[in-house]
C-alpha positions as CSV (number, residue, x, y, z in Angstrom):
1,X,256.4,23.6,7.9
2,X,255.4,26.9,5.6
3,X,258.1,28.6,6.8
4,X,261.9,27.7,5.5
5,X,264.4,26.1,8.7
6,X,266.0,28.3,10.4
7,X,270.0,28.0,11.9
8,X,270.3,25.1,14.5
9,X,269.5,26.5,17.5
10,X,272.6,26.2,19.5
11,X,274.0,27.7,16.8
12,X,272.2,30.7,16.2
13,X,273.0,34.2,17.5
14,X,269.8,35.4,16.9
15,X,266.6,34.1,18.6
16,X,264.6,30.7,17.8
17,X,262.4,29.1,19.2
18,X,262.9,25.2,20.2
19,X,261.5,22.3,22.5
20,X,263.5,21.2,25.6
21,X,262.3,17.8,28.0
22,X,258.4,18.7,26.3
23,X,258.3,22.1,27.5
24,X,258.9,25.0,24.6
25,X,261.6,27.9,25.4
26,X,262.7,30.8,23.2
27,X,267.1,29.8,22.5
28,X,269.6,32.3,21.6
29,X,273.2,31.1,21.4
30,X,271.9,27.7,23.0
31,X,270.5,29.4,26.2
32,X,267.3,29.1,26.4
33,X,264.7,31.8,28.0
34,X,261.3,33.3,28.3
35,X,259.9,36.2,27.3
36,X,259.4,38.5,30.7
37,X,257.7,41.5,28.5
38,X,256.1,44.8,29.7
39,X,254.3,46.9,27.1
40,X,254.3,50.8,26.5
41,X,257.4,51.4,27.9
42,X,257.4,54.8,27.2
43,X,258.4,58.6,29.2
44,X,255.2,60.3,29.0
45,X,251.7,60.9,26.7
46,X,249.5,62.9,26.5
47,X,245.7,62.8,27.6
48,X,242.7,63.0,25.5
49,X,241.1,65.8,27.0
50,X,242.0,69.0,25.1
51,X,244.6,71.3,26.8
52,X,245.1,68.3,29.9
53,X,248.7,67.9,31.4
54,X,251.4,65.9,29.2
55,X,252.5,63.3,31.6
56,X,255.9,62.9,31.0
57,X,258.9,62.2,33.4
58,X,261.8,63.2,31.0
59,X,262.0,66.5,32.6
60,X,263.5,64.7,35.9
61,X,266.2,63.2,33.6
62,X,266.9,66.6,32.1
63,X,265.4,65.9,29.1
64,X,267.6,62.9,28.4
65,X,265.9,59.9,26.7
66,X,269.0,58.0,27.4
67,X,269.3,58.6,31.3
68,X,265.7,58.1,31.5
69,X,265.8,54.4,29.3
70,X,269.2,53.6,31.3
71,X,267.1,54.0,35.0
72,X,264.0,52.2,33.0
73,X,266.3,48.9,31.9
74,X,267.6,49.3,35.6
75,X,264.1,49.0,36.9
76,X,263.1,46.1,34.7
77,X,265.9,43.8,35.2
78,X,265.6,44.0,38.6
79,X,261.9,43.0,38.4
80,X,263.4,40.2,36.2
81,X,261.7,41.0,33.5
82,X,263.7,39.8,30.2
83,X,261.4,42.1,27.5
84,X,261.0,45.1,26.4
85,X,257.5,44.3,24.7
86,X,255.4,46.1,22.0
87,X,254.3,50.1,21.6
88,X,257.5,50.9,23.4
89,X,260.0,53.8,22.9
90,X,262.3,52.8,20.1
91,X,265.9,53.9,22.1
92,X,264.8,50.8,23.7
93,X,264.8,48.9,21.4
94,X,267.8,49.8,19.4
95,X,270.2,50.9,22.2
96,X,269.4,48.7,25.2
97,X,270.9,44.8,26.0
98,X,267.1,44.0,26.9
99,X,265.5,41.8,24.4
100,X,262.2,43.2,22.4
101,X,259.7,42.5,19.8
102,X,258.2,44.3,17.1
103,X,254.7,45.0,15.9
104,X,254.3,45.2,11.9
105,X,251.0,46.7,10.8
106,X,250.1,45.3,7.8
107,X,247.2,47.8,6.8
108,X,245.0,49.6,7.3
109,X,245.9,51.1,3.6
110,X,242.0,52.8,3.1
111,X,240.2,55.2,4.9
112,X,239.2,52.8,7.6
113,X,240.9,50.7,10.7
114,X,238.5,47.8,10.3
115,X,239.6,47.3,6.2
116,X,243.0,45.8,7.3
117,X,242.0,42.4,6.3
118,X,240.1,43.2,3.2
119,X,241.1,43.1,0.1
120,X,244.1,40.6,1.2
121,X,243.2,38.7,-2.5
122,X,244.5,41.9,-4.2
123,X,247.7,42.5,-6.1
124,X,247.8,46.0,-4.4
125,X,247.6,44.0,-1.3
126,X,250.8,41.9,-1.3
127,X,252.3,45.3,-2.6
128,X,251.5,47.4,0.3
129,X,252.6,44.1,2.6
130,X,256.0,44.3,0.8
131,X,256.7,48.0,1.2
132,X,255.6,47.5,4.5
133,X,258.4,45.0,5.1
134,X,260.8,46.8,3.6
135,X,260.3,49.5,5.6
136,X,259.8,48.5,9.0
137,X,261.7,44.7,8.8
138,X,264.6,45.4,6.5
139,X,266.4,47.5,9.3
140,X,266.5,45.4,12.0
141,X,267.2,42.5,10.3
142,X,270.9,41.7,12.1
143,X,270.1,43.3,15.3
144,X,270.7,39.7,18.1
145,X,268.0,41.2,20.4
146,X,265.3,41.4,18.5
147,X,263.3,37.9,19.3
148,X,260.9,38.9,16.4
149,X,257.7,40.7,14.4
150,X,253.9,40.2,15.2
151,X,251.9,40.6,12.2
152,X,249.2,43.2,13.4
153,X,247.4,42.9,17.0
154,X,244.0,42.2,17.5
155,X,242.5,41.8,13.6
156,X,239.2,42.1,12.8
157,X,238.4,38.5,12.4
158,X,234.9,39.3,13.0
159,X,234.6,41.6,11.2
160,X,234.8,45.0,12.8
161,X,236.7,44.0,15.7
162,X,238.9,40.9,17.3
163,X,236.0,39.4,18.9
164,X,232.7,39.1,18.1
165,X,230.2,42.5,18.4
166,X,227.5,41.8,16.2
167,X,226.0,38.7,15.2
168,X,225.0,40.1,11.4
169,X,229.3,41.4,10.7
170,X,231.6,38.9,9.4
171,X,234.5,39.3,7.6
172,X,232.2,37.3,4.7
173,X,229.2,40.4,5.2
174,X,232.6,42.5,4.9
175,X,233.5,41.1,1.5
176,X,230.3,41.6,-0.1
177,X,230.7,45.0,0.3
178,X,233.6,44.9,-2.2
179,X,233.1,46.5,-5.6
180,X,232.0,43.5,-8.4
181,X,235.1,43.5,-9.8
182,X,237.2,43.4,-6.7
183,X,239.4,40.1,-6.4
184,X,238.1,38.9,-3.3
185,X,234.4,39.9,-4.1
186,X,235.0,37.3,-7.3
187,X,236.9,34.3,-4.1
188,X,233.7,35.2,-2.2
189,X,230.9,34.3,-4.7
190,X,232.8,31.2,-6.0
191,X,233.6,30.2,-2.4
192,X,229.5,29.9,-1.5
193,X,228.9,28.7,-4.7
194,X,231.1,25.6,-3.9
195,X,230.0,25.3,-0.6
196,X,225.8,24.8,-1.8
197,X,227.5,22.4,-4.9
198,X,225.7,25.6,-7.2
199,X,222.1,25.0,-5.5
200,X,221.0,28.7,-5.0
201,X,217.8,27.6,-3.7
202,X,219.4,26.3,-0.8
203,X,222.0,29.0,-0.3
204,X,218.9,31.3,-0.2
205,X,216.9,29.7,2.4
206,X,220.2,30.3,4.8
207,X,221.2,33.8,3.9
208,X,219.3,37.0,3.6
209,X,220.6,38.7,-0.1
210,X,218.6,40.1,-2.6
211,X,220.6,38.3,-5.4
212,X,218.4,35.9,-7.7
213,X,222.0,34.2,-8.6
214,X,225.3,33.0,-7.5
215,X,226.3,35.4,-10.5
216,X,224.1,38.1,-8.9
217,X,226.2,38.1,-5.8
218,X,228.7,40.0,-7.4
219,X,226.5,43.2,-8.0
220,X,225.2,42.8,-4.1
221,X,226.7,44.8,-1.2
222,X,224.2,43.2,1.2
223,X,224.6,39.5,2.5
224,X,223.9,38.2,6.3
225,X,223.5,34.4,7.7
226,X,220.2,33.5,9.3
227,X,221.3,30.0,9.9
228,X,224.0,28.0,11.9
229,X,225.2,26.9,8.4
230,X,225.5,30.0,7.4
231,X,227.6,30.9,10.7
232,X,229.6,28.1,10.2
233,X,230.4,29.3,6.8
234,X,230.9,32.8,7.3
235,X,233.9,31.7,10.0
236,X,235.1,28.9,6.9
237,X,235.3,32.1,5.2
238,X,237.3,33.8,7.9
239,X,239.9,31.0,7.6
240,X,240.2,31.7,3.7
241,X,241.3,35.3,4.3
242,X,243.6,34.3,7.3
243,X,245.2,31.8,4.8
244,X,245.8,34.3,2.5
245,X,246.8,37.7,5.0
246,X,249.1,35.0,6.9
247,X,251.1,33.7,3.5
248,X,251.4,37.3,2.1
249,X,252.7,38.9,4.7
250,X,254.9,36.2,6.4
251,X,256.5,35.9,3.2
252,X,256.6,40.0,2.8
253,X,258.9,39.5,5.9
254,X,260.7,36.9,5.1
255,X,262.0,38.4,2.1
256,X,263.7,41.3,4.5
257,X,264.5,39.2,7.1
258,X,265.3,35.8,7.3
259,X,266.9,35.7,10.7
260,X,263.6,36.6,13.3
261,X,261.0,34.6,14.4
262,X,257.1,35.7,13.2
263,X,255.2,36.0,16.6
264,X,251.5,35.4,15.3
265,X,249.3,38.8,15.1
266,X,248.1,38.9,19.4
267,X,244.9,37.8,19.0
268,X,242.3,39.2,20.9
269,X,241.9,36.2,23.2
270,X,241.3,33.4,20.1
271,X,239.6,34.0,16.9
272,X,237.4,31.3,14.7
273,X,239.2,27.6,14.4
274,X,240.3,27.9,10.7
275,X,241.6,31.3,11.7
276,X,243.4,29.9,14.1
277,X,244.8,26.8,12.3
278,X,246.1,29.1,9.2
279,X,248.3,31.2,11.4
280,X,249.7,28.1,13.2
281,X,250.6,27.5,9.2
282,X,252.8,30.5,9.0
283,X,253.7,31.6,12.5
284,X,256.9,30.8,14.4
285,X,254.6,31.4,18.0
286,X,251.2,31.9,18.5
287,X,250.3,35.5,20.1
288,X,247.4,35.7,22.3
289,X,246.0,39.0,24.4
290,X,245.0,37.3,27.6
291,X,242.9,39.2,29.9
292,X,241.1,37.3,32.9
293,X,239.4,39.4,35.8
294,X,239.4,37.0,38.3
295,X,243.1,36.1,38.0
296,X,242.7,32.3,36.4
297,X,244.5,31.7,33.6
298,X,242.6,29.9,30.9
299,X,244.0,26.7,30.5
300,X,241.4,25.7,28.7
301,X,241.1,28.0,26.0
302,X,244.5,28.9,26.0
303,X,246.0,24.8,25.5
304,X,243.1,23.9,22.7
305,X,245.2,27.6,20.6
306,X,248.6,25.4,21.1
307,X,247.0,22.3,20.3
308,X,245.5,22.9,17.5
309,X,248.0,25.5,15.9
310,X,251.1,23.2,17.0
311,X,253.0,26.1,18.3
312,X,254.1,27.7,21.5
313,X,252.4,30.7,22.8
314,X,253.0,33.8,24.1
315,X,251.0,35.9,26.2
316,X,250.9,39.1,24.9
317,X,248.9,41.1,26.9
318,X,247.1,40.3,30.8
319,X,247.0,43.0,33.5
320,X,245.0,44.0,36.6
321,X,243.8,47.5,37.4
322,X,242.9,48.8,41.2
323,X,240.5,51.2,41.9
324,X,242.9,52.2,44.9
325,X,245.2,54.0,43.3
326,X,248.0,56.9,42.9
327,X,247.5,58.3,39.7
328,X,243.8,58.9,40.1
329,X,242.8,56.1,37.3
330,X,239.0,55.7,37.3
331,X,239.0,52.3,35.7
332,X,236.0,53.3,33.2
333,X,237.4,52.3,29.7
334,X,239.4,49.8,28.9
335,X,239.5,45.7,29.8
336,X,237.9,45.4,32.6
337,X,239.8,43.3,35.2
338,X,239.3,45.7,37.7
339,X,240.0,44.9,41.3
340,X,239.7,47.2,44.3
341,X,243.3,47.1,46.3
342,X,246.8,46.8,44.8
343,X,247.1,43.8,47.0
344,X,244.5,42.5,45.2
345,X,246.2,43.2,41.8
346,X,249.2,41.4,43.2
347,X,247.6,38.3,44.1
348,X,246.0,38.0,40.6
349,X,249.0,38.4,38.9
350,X,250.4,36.1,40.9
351,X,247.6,33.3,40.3
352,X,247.7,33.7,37.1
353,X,251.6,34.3,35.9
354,X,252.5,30.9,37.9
355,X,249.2,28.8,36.5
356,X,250.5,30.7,32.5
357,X,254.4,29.3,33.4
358,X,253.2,25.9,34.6
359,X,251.9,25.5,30.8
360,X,255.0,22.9,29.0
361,X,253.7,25.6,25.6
362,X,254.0,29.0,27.0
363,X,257.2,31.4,25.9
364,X,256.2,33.8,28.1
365,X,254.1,36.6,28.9
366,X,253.8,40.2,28.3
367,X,252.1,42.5,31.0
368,X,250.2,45.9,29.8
369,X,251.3,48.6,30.7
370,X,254.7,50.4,32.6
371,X,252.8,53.0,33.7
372,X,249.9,54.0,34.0
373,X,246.9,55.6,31.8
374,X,245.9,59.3,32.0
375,X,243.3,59.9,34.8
376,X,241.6,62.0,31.8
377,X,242.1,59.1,28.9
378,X,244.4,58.3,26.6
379,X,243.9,58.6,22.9
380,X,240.7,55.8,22.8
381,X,239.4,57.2,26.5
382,X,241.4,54.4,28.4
383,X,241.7,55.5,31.5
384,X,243.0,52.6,33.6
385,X,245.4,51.7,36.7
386,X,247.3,49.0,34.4
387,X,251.1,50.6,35.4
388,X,253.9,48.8,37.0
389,X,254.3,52.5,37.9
390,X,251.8,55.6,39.2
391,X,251.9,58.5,36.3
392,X,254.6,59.7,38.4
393,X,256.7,57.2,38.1
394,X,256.3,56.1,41.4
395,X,256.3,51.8,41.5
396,X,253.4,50.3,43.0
397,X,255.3,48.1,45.2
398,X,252.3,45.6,46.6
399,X,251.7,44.6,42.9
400,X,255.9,44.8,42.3
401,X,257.5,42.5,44.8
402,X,254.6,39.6,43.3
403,X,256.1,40.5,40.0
404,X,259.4,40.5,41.2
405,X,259.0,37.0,43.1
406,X,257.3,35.1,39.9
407,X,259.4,36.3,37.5
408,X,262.5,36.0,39.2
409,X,261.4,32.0,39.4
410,X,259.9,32.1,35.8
411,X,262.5,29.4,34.7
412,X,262.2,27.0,37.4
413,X,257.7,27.0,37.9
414,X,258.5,26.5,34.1
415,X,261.0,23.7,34.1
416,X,259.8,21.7,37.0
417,X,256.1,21.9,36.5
418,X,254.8,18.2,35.3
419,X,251.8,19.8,33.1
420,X,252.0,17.6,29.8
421,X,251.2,19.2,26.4
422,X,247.3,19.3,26.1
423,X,245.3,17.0,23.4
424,X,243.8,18.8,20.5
425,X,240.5,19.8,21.5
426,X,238.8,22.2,18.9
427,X,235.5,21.5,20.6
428,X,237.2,24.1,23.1
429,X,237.0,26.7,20.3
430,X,233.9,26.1,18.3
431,X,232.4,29.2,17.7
432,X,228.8,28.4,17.5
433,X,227.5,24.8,19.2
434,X,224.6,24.0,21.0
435,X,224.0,25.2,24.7
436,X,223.9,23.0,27.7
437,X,223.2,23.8,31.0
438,X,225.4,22.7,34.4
439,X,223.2,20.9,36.7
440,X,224.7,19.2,40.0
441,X,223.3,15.8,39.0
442,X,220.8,16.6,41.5
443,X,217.1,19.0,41.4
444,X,217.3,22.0,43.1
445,X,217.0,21.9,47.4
446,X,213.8,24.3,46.9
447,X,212.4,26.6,45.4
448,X,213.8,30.5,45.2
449,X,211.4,32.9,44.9
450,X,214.2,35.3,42.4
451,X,211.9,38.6,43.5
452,X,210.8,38.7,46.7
453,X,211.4,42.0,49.3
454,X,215.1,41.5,49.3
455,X,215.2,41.2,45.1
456,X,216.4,44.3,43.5
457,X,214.3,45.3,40.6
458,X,215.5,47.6,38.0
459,X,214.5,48.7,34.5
460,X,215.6,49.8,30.8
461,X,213.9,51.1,28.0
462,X,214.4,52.4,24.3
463,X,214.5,55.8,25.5
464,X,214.4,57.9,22.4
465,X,211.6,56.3,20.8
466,X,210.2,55.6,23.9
467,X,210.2,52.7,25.6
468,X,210.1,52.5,29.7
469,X,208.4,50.2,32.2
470,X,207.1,52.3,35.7
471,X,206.8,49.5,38.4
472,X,204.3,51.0,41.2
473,X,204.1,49.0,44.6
474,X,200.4,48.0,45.6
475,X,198.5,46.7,48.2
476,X,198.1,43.8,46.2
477,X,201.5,43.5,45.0
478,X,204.0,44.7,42.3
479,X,202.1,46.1,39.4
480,X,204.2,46.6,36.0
481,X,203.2,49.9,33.7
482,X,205.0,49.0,30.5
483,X,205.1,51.6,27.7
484,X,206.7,49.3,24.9
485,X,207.1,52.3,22.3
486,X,208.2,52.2,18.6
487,X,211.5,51.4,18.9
488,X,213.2,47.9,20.2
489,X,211.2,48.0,24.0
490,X,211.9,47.7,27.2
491,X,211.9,45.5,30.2
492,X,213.0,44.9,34.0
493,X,216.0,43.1,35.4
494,X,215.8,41.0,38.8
495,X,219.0,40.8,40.9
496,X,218.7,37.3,43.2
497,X,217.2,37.6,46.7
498,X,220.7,36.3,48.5
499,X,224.3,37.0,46.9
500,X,226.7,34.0,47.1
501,X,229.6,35.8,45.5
502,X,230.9,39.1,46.2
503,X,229.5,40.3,42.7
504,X,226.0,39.8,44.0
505,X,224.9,36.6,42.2
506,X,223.9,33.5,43.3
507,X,224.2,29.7,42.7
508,X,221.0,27.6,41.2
509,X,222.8,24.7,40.9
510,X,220.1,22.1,40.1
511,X,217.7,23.7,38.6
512,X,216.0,23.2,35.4
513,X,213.4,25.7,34.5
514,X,212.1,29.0,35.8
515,X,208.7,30.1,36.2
516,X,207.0,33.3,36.3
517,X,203.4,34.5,37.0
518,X,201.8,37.7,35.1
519,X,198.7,38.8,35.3
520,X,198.5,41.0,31.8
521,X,195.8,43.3,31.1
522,X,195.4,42.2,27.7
523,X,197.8,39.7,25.0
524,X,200.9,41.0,25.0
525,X,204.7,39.4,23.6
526,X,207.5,38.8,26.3
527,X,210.9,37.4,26.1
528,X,212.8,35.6,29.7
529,X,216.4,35.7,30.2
530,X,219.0,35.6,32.3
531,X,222.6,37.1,32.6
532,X,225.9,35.3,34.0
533,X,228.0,36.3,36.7
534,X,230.7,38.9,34.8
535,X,228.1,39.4,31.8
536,X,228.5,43.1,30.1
537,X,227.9,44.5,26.6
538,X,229.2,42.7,23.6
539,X,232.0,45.1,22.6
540,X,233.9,44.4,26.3
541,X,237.4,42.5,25.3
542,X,236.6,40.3,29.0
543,X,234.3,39.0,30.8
544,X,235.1,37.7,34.4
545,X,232.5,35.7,36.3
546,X,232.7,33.9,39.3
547,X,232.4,29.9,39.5
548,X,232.7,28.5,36.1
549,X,230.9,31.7,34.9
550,X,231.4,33.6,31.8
551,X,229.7,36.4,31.0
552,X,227.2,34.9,28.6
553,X,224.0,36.9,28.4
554,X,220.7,34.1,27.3
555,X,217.3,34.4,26.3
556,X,213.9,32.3,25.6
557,X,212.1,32.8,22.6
558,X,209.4,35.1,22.0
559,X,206.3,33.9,24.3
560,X,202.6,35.1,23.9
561,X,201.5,36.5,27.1
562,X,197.6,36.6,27.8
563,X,195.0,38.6,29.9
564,X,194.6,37.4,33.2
565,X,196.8,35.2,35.5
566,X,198.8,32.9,34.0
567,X,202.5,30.7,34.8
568,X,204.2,30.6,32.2
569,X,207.3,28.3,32.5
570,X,211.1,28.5,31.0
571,X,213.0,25.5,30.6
572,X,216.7,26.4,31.0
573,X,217.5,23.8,28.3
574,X,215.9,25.8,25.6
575,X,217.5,29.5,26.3
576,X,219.7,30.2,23.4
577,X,223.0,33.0,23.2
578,X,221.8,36.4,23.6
579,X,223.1,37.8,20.2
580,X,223.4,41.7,21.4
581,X,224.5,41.5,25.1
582,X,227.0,39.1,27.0
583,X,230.1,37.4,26.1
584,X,229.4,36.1,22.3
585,X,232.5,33.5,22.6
586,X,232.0,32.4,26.4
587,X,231.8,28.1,27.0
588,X,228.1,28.3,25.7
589,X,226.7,26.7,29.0
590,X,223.9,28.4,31.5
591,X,226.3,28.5,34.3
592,X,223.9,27.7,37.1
593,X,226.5,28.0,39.4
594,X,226.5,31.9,39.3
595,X,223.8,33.6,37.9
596,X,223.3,37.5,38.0
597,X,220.1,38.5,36.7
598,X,216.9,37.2,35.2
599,X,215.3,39.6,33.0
600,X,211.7,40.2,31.5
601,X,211.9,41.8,28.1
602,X,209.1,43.4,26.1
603,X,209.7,43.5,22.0
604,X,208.5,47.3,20.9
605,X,205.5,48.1,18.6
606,X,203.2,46.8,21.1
607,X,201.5,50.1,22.7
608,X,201.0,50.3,26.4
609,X,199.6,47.8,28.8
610,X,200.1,46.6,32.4
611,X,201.5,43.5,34.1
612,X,200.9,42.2,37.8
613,X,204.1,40.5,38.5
614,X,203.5,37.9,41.4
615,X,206.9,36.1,41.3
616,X,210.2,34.6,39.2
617,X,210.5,31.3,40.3
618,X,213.4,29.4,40.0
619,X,212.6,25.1,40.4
């Protein structure tokens, strides 16, 4: 262990954290329990929108923080919730008998959000970490109720954000960008000199940099990967500054408070492996933000982070929002595990607390939020049904008396359930691997003809430069007018002639390629691809498909299209990750088993010409 022993746990009147008959519990006083957390427990906020409504319910206690946290503690305990969790009001957390946790920000100390990892190799670094601690650890130090401190939530391990947004950011690309002297700019270069053994030929053929020497890094502010070594790497890299943030500011609050567990830093669902591993170096529990639209709880994902770390985990943020609901929530910003009743959000919370308590390594979990969002946005647009409570502070009892039910037999699905403590399985968390497809062990039954009358056919294009495709019904058949413009193109999207799940996708279990028949008017460049069940841009925090679906967005390479008719013929074993659309982090399998769209992409640069499209056929 990194971290020095702590107090025997039946001895300790201040929480640790402990295994009990191979299932892990948080201990205080030798009791052991689980962290029953709701986030934002707050009295009111204010909207985005200039001039909108505070929403506050203080005024109905007259004014009284206290009478208004006394009737909220009320509320929670009989819920049986245990936690007041993170972003909540502090009379909470200093005045009430709940228990709570604390989140720690640890930068940003620039100009920017997305600089809180960089420059964690600099003496001003660990300075800021430890006036940090002594600021915002140092006085809570002796309080018993406190289980203990995240270190951030959701880091930029990335590189701009806590998952994956764009396939040329990385916290290495992030690091060039440093000034030559700067002290990690100087880890950086030594770091991929090392790792090519000093051969800048062979560093050169993987990344694209204009520096003519390893030396010549240092005076570059430009360096992306155009290789899988050089993806590999740049997530190696990743690990180096998780090392380094981890150790600096665990020991920052260790120096302040030697009594309270280090929670992890809530991870936006995982982050790379050697991320991973280096806060299960330094970290009491490992935090993870947990959002899953259709209710399932990841034990997948989820028991390779324990398994590889070594550490129970908490589940620091899951919820459900309903389109039916009271405070006039619209759903449009935010995670999107949008259902459409409140009975529905009660019956995913209740899939998925019992399958999260069954696991021997959870500590419990943490839902977001107590009440709801503004109708008109909070402070980043959210805008989302995630409350226990209306913004009136009226409960949402459907989603309430699930809550109330699991909770109150938290201990027992926990103690009784016969789940063992998963193997290590990194291959669960690889970041970049090589694609497979599921296939039934059988061909497909027949054919499907993917656009025929009951397809639905729809279109995108680059519209400021411009890009468009016009699709004019003939006599003869569907005729394509594609205007590719100067910009990055256009293209069509094909929804599947029958739905098999209520999303609108359908199963082609069994196949193995896809064919499609063009008759072009003259040469012309075309991509095929296809889109998972739950797909969505890359910056979405989840992605919810149906079967074993994830959201994963994948194309073919480029093909050379000809005048005339022509077949040309997709296998599904050679699609690779789409790099700017669909889940970047998903189980990198083609998930025959719901698929949502194919698509026919057209790069831009190409002028004007027209396609007869005859049919997608999937074999």
């Amino acid at each position: 262990r990194v971290m020095p022993e702590k107090p025997a746990a039946a001895l300790s009147p201040f929480v640790t954290v402990d295994s009990r008959n191979g299932r892990w519990w948080f201990i205080r006083n030798g009791e052991p329990f689980l962290d029953l957390g709701v986030n934002v427990v707050l009295p009111g906020y204010d909207a985005r929108v200039p001039d909108a409504p505070r929403y506050d319910v203080l005024p109905r206690y007259g004014g009284d923080v206290a009478a208004w946290a006394n009737s909220v503690v009320e509320r929670l305990r009989a819920w049986h919730f245990t936690t007041v969790a993170a972003w909540s009001h502090d009379y909470l957390y200093t005045n009430s008998p709940m228990y709570h946790t604390r989140v720690v920000s640890f930068g940003p100390w620039g100009e920017k959000g997305e600089m809180r990892l960089v420059d964690v190799f600099s003496p001003e670094y660990a300075a800021e970490a430890d006036a940090t601690a002594s600021r915002e650890v140092a006085p809570h130090a002796q309080n018993p109720h406190l289980i203990g401190y995240f270190l951030g939530n959701e880091l930029p391990w990335y590189g701009l954000w806590g998952w994956p947004t764009d396939p040329d950011i990385s916290l290495l690309t992030r690091y060039c960008q440093l000034p030559e002297g700067a002290e990690g700019k100087l880890r950086l270069a030594g770091f991929l000199r090392d790792a090519y053994t000093n051969d800048f030929a062979a560093f050169s053929r993987q990344w694209d940099s204009k520096a003519e020497s390893f030396d010549d890094l240092l005076r570059q502010r430009r360096l992306r990967p155009r290789s899988p070594v050089a993806k590999k790497l740049a997530a190696e890299w990743a690990g180096i500054v998780a090392e380094q943030y981890f150790k600096v500011c665990a020991e920052a609050v260790r120096r302040y408070d030697p009594n309270h567990l280090i929670l992890g830093c809530r991870f936006a669902g995982r982050a790379q492996v050697p991320v991973l591993a280096a806060c299960g170096k330094y970290a009491d529990v490992v935090s993870v933000n947990h959002y899953r639209k259709t209710g399932i709880f990841d034990t997948a994902e989820v028991g390779a982070i324990a398994a590889l770390t070594q550490r129970p985990v908490m589940i620091t943020e899951f919820s459900f929002r309903a389109m039916e609901n009271s405070s006039g929530c619209t759903n449009t910003h935010g995670a999107d595990v949008t259902v459409q009743t409140q009975q529905d959000r009660a019956d995913a919370f209740r899939r998925y607390a019992t399958a999260a308590l069954e696991q021997p390594y959870l500590v419990g979990y943490d839902w977001f939020q107590y009440a709801d969002q503004s109708p008109m946005g909070r402070f980043d647009g959210e805008d989302s049904n995630y409350g226990l409570v209306d913004i009136h502070d009226q409960p949402y009892t459907a989603l309430l008396a699930a809550v109330s039910e699991i909770n109150g037999r938290a201990r027992e699905i926990h103690a009784d359930s016969t789940i063992t403590m998963p193997a290590c399985d990194p291959g669960a968390l690889v970041d970049y691997r090589e694609i497979t497809v599921r296939s039934s062990g059988a061909g497909l039954a027949e054919p499907l003809v993917w656009t025929d009358a009951r397809s639905t056919i729809t279109t995108y294009g680059d519209q400021g430069n411009p890009g468009s495709v016009e699709i004019v019904e003939t006599e003869s058949g569907r005729v394509l007018h594609v205007h590719t413009g100067s910009g990055w193109g256009c293209g069509i999207t094909a929804r599947p002639p029958r739905a098999d799940y209520p999303d609108g996708s359908a199963s082609i279990m069994g196949a193995s390629r896809v064919v499609v028949r063009l008759r072009g008017s003259r040469a012309f460049r075309f991509n095929f691809g296809l889109n998972e069940s739950g797909h969505g841009a890359v910056n979405a925090q989840t992605f919810g498909g149906y079967g074993h679906a994830d959201g994963e967005a994948y194309v073919h390479a480029v093909e050379d299209g000809q005048e005339g008719w022509r077949e040309y013929s997709f296998d599904l074993s050679e699609l690779d990750l789409h790099a700017y659309y669909g889940n970047q982090r998903g189980n990198s399998t083609v998930d025959t088993d719901a698929i949502a769209e194919f698509g026919l992409y057209f790069p831009g640069g190409q002028g004007d010409f027209d396609l007869a499209l005859d049919f997608i056929r999937v074999e």
